[in-house]
C-alpha positions as CSV (number, residue, x, y, z in Angstrom):
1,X,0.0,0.0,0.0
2,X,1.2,3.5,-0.7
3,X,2.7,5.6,2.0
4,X,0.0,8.9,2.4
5,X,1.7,10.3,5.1
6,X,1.6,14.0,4.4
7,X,5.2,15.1,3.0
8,X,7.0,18.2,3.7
9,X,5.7,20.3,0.6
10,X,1.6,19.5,1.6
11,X,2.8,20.1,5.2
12,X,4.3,23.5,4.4
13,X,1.3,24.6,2.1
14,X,-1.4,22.9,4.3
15,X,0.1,25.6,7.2
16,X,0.2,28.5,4.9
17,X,-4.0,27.6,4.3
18,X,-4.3,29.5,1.0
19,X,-7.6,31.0,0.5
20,X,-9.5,32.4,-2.3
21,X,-9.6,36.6,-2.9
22,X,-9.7,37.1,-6.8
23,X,-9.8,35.3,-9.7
24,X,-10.8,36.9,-13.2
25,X,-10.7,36.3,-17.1
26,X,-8.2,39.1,-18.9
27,X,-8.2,40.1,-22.1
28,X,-5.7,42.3,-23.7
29,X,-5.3,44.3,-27.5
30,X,-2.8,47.0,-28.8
31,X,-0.3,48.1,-26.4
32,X,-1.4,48.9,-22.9
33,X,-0.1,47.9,-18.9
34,X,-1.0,47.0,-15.9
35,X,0.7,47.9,-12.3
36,X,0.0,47.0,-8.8
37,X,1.6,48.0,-6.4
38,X,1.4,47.9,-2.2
39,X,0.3,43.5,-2.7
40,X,0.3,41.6,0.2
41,X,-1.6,38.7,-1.5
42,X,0.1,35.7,-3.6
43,X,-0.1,36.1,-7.6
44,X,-0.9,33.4,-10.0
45,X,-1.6,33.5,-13.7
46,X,-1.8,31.0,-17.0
47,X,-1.1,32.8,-19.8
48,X,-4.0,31.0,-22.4
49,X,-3.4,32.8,-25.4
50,X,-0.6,35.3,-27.3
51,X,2.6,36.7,-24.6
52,X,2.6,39.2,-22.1
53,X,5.6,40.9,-20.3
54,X,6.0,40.4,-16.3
55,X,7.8,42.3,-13.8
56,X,8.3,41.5,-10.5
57,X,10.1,43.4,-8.0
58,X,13.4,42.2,-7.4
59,X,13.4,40.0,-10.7
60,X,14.4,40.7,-14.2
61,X,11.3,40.8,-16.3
62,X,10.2,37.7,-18.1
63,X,8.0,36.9,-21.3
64,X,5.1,35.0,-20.6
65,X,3.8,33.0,-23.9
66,X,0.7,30.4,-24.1
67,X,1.2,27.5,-21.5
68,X,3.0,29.8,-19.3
69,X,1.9,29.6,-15.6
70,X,3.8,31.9,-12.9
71,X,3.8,32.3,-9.3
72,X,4.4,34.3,-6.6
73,X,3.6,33.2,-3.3
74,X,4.9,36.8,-1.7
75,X,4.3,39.7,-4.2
76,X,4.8,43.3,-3.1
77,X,4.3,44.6,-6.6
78,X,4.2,43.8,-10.5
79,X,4.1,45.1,-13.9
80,X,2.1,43.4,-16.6
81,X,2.4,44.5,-20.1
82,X,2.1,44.2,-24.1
83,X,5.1,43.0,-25.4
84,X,5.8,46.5,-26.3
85,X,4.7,48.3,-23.2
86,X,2.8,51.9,-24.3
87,X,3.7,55.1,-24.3
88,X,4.6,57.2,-20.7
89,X,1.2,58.8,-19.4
90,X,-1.2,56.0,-22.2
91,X,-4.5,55.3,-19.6
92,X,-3.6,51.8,-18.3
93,X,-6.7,50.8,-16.0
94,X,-8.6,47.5,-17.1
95,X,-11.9,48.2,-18.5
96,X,-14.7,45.5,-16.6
97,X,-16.8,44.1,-19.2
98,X,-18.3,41.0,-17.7
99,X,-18.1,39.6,-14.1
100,X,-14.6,38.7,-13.6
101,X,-13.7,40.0,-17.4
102,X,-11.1,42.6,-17.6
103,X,-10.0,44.2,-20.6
104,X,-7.0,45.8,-21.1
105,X,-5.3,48.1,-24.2
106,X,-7.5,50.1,-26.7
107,X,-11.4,48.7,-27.1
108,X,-10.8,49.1,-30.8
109,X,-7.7,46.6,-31.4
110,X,-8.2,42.7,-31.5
111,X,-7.1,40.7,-28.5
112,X,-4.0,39.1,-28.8
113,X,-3.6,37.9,-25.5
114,X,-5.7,35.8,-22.7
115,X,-4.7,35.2,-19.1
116,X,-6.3,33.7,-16.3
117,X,-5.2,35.9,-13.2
118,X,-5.9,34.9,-9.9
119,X,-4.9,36.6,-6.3
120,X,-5.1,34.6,-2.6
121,X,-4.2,35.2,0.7
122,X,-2.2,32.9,3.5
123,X,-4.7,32.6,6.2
124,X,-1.8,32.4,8.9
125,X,-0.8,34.7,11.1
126,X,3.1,34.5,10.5
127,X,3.7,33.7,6.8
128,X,7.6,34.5,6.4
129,X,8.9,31.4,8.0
130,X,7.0,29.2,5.6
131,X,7.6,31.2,2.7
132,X,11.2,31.5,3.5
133,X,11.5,28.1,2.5
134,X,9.8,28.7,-0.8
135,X,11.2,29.9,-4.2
136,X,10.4,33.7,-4.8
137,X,9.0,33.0,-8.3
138,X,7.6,30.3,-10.0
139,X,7.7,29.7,-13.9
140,X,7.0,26.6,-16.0
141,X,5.9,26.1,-19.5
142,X,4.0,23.7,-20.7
143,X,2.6,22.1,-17.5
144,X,-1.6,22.0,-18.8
145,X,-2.6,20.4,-15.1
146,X,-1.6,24.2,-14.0
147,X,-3.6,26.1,-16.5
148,X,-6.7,23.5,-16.2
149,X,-6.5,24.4,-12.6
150,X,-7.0,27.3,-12.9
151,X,-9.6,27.0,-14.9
152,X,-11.4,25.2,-12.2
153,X,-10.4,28.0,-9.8
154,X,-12.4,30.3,-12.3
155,X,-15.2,28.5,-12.7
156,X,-15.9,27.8,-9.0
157,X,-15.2,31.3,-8.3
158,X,-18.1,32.6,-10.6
159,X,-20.5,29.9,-9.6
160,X,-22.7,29.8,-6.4
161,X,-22.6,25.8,-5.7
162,X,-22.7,24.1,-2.1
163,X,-19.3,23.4,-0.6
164,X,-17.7,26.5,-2.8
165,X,-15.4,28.1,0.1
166,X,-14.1,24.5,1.0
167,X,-13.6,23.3,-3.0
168,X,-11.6,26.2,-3.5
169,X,-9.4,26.0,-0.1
170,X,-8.2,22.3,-1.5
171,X,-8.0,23.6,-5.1
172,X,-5.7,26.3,-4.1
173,X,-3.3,23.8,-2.1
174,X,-3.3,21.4,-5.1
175,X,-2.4,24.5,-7.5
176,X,0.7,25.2,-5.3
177,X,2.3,22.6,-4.6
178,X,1.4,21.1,-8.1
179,X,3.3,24.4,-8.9
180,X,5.7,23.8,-6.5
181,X,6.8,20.3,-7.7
182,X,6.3,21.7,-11.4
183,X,9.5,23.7,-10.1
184,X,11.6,20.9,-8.4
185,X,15.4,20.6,-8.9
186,X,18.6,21.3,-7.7
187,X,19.7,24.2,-9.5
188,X,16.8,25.8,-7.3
189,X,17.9,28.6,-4.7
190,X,18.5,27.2,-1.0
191,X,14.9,25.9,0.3
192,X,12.8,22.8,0.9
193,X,12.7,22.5,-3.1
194,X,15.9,22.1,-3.6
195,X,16.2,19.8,0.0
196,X,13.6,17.5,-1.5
197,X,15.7,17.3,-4.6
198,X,18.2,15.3,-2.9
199,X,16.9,11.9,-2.1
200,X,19.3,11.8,1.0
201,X,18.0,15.1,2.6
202,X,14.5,14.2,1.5
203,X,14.6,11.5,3.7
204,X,15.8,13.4,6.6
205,X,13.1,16.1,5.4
206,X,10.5,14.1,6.1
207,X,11.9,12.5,9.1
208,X,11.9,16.1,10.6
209,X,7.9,16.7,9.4
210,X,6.8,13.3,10.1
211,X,8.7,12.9,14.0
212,X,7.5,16.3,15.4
213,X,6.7,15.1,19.0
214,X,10.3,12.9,18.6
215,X,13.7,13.7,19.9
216,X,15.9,14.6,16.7
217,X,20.1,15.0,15.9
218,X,21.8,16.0,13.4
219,X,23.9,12.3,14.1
220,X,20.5,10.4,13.7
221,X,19.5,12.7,10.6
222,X,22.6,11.8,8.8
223,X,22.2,8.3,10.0
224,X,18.8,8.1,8.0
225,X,20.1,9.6,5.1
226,X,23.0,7.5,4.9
227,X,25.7,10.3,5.2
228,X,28.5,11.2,7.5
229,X,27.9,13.6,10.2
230,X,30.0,16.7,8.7
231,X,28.4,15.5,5.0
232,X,25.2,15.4,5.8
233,X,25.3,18.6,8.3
234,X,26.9,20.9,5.1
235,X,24.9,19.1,2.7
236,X,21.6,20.6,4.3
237,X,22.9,23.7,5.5
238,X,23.6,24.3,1.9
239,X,20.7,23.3,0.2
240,X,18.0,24.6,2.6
241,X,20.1,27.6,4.1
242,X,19.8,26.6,7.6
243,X,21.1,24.3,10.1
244,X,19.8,20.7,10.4
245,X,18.5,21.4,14.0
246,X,17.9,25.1,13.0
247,X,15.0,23.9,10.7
248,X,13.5,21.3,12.5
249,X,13.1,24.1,15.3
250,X,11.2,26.5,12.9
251,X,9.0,23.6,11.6
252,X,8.3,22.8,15.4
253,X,7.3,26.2,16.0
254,X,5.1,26.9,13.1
255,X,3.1,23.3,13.6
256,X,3.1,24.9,17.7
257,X,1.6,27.7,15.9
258,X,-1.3,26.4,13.8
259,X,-2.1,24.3,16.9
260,X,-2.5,27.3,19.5
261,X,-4.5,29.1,16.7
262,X,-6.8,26.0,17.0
263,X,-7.5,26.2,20.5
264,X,-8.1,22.6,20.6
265,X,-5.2,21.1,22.9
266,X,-3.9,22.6,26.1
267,X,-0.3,24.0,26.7
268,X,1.2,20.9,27.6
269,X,-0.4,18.4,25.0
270,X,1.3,21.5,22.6
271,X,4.6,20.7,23.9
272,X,4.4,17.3,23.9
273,X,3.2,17.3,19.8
274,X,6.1,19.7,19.2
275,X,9.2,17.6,21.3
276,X,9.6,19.5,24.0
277,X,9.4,18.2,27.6
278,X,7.1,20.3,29.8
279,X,4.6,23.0,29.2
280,X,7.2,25.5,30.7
281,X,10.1,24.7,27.8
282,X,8.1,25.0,25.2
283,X,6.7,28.3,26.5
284,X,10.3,29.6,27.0
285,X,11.1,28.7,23.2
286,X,8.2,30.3,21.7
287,X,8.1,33.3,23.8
288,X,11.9,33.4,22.6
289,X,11.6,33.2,18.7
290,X,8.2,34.5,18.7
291,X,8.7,37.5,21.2
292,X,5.0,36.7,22.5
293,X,3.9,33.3,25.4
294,X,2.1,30.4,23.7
295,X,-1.1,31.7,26.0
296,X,-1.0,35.2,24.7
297,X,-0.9,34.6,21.4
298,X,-3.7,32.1,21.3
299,X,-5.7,35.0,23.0
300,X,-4.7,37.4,20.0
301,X,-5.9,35.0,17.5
302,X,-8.8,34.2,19.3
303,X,-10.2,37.8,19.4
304,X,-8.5,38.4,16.0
């Protein structure tokens, strides 16, 4: 029987709870652009037809052609244009012309390019750990699961069916981390992509998601992936940017976190999940990387 214990990508995303916020059908002719600027929301589009220019802060711009898809799990702002961007001072806001339609560029030139555009929001109360773990940009080609999707994304988002809110939740966390995977190597920056990409450190990876309430070393990790100590140890520190022990902390912590914001389990039965060995350690260790107690910041997302 196939193993369906949750692996480290589904954990990570499954954390993050991706939610729905916008998704609409764009339409562009001629020469025109599109900015946004100020984001705090993940971006995702699938180019369907003709190309489009993209620039992300931070990144040099890339062409976007049909069978594109892109992500960006932490936008702060982006540029979206023809492939020759229009004049300085040209009137660049989309024109509505349908629920969820969006044109863009002069009314009288034909379209020559179709996206599907979609915006959603991390439903967690401290994002940067997770996403610090994730690459900065995704962008495949080619990949039509992606851009179907979205599609489905699209369609739910326009229609008024029973069980919407929750269909969307799960087809959000399939769209990442079938993005996500879509992405996998090692010539990936440090981060859990390029961790997974080694089958030795992927086996330590998940040892570190699966044991949570399990004491862990760095001797036992590089015993389970079959490496010396001092291998092992720069192995990981280079491929996921951190220490062995450093991440299996942080991964403590944020499963500490989504478990407080619950409200199900007390103090103690936190610890225990999380490896630590009384109520009052594992209080001293989240009030130390967090800056907050366990007990106070349950009460802030409880009134939240």
């Amino acid at each position: 029987m196939a193993n369906l214990t949750p692996d480290p990508l589904s954990s990570i995303v499954a954390l993050l709870k991706p939610r729905p916020d916008i998704s609409k059908w764009v339409v562009a002719g001629g020469r025109w652009q599109v900015d946004r600027t100020d984001m705090a929301n993940p971006f995702y589009a699938a180019i369907v037809e003709g190309r489009a220019r993209l620039t992300v802060k931070g990144h040099a711009p890339i062409m976007l052609e049909a069978g594109d898809f892109v992500m960006v799990p932490a936008l702060d702002s982006f540029t979206l244009t023809s492939e020759v961007p229009p004049p300085q001072g040209a009137a660049r806001w989309p024109l509505q012309t349908g629920p969820g339609v969006f044109r863009l560029g002069p009314t009288d030139s034909p379209v020559e390019m179709q996206a599907l555009v979609g915006h959603c929001r991390f439903d967690v109360p401290d994002r940067t750990l997770l996403l610090s773990l994730l690459p900065q940009m995704i962008h495949v080609s080619g990949q039509d699961r992606l851009t179907a999707l979205v599609r489905l994304i699209h369609d739910e988002t326009r229609a008024d069916r029973a069980a919407r809110a929750m269909i969307l939740e799960r087809l959000l966390e399939v769209l990442m981390i079938e993005a996500l995977r879509s992405s996998d190597g090692p010539e990936r920056p440090p981060g859990l992509l390029r961790g997974l990409s080694d089958p030795r450190l992927a086996v330590a990876l998940h040892r570190i998601h699966e044991a949570t309430d399990s004491s862990l070393s760095v001797n036992g990790l590089a015993r389970e992936a079959g490496m010396s100590r001092s291998a092992f140890f720069e192995s990981f520190k280079s491929a996921l940017g951190c220490s062995p022990m450093e991440y299996a902390r942080a991964w403590r912590l944020a499963v500490a976190r989504d478990l407080l914001m619950r409200g199900e389990l007390t103090n103690a039965e936190i610890a225990h999940r999380v490896g630590y060995g009384s109520a009052s350690a594992f209080a001293m260790a989240f009030l130390r990387n967090e800056g907050i107690s366990p007990g106070r910041f349950a009460e802030r997302q409880m009134s939240a």
